[in-house]
C-alpha positions as CSV (number, residue, x, y, z in Angstrom):
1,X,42.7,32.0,10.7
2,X,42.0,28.5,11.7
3,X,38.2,27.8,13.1
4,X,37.7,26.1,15.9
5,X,34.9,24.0,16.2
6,X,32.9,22.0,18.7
7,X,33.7,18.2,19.3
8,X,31.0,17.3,17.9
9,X,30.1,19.4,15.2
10,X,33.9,19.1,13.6
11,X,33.1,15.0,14.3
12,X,29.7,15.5,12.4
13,X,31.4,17.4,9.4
14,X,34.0,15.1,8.8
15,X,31.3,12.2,8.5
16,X,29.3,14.0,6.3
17,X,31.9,14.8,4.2
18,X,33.3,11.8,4.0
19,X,30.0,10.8,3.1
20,X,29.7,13.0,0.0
21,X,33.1,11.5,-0.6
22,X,32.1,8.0,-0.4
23,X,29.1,8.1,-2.7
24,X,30.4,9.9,-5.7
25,X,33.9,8.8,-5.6
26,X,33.8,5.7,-4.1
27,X,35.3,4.3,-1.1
28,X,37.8,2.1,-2.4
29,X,39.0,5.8,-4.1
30,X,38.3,8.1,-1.3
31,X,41.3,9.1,0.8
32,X,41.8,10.9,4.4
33,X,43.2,13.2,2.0
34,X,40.5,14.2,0.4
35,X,38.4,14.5,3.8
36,X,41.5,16.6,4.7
37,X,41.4,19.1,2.6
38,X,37.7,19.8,1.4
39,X,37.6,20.4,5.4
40,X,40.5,22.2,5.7
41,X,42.1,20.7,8.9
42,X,45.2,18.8,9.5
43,X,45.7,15.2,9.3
44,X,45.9,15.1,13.6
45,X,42.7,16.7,13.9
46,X,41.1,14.2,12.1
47,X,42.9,11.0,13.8
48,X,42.0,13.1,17.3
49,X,38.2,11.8,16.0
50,X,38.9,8.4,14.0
51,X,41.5,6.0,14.2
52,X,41.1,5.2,10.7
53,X,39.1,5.9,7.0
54,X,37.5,2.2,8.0
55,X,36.1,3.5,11.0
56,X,34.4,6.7,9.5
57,X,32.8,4.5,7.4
58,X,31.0,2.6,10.5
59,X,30.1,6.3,11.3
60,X,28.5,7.0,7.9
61,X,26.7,3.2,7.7
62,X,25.7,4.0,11.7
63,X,24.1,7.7,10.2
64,X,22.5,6.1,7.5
65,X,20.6,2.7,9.5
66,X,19.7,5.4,12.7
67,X,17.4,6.6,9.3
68,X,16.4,3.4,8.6
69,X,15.3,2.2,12.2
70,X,13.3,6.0,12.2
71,X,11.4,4.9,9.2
72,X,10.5,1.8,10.4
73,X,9.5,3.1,13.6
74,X,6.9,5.9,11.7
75,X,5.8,2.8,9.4
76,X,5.4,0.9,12.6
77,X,3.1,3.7,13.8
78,X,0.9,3.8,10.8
79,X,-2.7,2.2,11.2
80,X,-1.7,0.0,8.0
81,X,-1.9,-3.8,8.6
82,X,1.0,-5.6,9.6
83,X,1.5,-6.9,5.7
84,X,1.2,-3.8,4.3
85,X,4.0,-2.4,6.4
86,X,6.5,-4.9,5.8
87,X,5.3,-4.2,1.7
88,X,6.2,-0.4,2.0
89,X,9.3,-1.2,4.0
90,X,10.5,-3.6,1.7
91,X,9.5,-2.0,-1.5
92,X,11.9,1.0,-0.1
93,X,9.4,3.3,-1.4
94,X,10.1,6.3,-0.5
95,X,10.8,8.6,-4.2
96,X,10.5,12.0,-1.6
97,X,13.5,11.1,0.1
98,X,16.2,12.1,-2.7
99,X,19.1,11.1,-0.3
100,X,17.9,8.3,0.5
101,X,17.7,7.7,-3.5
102,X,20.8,8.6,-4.2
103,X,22.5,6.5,-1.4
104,X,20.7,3.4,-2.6
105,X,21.7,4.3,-6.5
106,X,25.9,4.8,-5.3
107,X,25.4,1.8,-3.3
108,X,25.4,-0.4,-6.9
109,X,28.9,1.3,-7.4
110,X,31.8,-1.6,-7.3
111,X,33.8,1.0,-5.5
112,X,31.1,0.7,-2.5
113,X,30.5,-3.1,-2.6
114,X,31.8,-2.8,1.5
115,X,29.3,-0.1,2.3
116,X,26.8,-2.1,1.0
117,X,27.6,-4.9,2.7
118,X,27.9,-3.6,6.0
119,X,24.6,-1.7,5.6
120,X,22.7,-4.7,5.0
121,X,24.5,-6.4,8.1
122,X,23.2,-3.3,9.9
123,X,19.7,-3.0,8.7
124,X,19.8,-6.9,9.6
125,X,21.4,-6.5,12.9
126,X,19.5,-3.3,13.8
127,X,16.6,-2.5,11.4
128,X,15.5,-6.1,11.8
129,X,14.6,-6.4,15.3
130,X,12.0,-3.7,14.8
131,X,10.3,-5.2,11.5
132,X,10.1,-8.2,13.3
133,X,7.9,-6.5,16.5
134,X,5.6,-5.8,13.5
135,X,5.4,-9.5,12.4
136,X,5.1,-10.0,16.1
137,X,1.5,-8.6,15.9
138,X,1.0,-9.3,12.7
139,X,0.5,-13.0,14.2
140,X,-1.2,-12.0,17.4
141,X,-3.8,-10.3,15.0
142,X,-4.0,-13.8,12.6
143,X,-1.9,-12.1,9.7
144,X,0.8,-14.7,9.8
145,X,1.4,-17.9,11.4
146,X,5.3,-17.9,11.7
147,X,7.3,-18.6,15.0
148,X,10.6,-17.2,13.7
149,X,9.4,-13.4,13.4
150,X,13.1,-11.8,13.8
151,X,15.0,-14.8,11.5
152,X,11.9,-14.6,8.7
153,X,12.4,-10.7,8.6
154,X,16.4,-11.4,8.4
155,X,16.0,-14.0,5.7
156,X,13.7,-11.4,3.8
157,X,15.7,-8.5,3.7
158,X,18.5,-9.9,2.8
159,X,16.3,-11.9,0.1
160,X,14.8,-9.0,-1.9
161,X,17.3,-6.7,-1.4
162,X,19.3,-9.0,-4.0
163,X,16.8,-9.8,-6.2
164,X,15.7,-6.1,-6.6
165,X,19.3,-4.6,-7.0
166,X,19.8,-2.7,-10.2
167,X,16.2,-3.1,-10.6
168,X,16.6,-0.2,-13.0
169,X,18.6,-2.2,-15.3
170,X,16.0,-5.3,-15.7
171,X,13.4,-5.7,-18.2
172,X,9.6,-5.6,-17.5
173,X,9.0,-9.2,-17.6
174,X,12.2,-9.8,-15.6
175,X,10.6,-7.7,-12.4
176,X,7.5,-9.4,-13.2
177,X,8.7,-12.6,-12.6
178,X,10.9,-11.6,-9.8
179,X,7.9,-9.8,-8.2
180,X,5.9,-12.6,-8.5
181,X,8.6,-15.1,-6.5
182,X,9.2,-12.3,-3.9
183,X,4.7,-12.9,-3.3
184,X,5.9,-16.5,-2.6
185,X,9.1,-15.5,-0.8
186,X,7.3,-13.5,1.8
187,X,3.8,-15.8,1.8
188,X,6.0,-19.3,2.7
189,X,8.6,-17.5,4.8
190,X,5.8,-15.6,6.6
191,X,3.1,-17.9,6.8
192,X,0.7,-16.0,6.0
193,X,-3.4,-16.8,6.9
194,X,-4.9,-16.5,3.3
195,X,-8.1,-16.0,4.6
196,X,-6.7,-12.6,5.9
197,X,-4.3,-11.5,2.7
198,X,-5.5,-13.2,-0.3
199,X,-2.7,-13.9,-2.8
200,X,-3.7,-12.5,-5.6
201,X,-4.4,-9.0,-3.5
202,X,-0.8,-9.0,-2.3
203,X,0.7,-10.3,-6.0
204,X,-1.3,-6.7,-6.9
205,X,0.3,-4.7,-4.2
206,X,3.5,-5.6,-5.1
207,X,3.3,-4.7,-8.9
208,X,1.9,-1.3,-7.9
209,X,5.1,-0.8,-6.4
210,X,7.8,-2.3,-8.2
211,X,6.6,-1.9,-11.9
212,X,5.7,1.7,-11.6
């Protein structure tokens, strides 16, 4: 018997299962196909909802930044200092959050060199503008001394999201020293008052999380 399902609820399933499909198979290798039939509905059902495999996959990247701009938001909330927020954003430290581990891990997969792409164009087009309300009062408080809050955050992201890729696959001194120019990255780019966030402290910070 076929099941008939809410509009959005069948919409919801096929994203998440295209998903599933997406980071353990690939994109490149996924098919409508596959969606198809781990669903079970025909191939009109699923063009009633997307007009392509292209577009689910703005659904999926859409799914997983509206995550991203939450957890900003809560770090936002946090009674932290503007530096150390931008720290545990960056650092993407968040080991109880398997999904969000294991989306980040099939992200290195050639097969998914587009989803990565467009989910840093997200998180820079939509993640951004909130990390950058942070930097905001970070220099109303005397943290940092920029007047490019929103293009410094940008220039960050996109920054240390490339030098810490694969950071599984570097050696100890490699992080080190990529840890270490990340300090300067974020210090020059943000300004920041030394007198407020001594160097060494933050150079500390940032081993704590990246060499654990």
């Amino acid at each position: 018997m076929r099941i008939v399902k809410e509009h959005d609820e069948r919409r919801n399933e096929i994203i998440t299962t295209a998903e599933e499909f997406f980071l353990t198979k690939g994109f490149n290798k996924t098919t409508v196909n596959d969606i198809l039939k781990r669903i079970g509905i025909a191939k009109g059902t699923f063009y009633h909802y997307f007009v392509s495999k292209e577009e689910v996959l703005e659904a999926v990247i859409g799914q997983i930044i509206d995550q991203e701009i939450l957890r900003a938001k809560e770090i936002q909330q946090s009674n932290d200092t503007a530096l150390e927020k931008l720290i545990t954003f960056l650092s993407q430290n968040n080991q109880e959050d398997t999904r969000k581990e294991e989306i980040v891990d099939k992200f290195q997969m050639p097969e998914n060199a587009l989803m990565k792409q467009r989910a840093l164009e997200e998180t820079i087009n939509q993640v951004c503008p909130v990390l950058a309300e942070i930097i905001e009062v970070g220099r109303q408080q005397g943290e940092f001394r920029t007047e490019h809050p929103l293009e410094s955050i940008q220039f960050l992201i996109a920054g240390i999201q490339t030098m810490f890729d694969n950071i599984e696959k570097l050696s100890p001194e490699t992080i080190q020293s990529r840890v270490i120019a990340a300090t300067d990255l974020i210090y020059k780019v943000l300004d920041i008052n030394p007198n407020v966030h001594p160097y060494e402290q933050t150079v500390t910070q940032l081993q704590k999380i990246f060499l654990s």
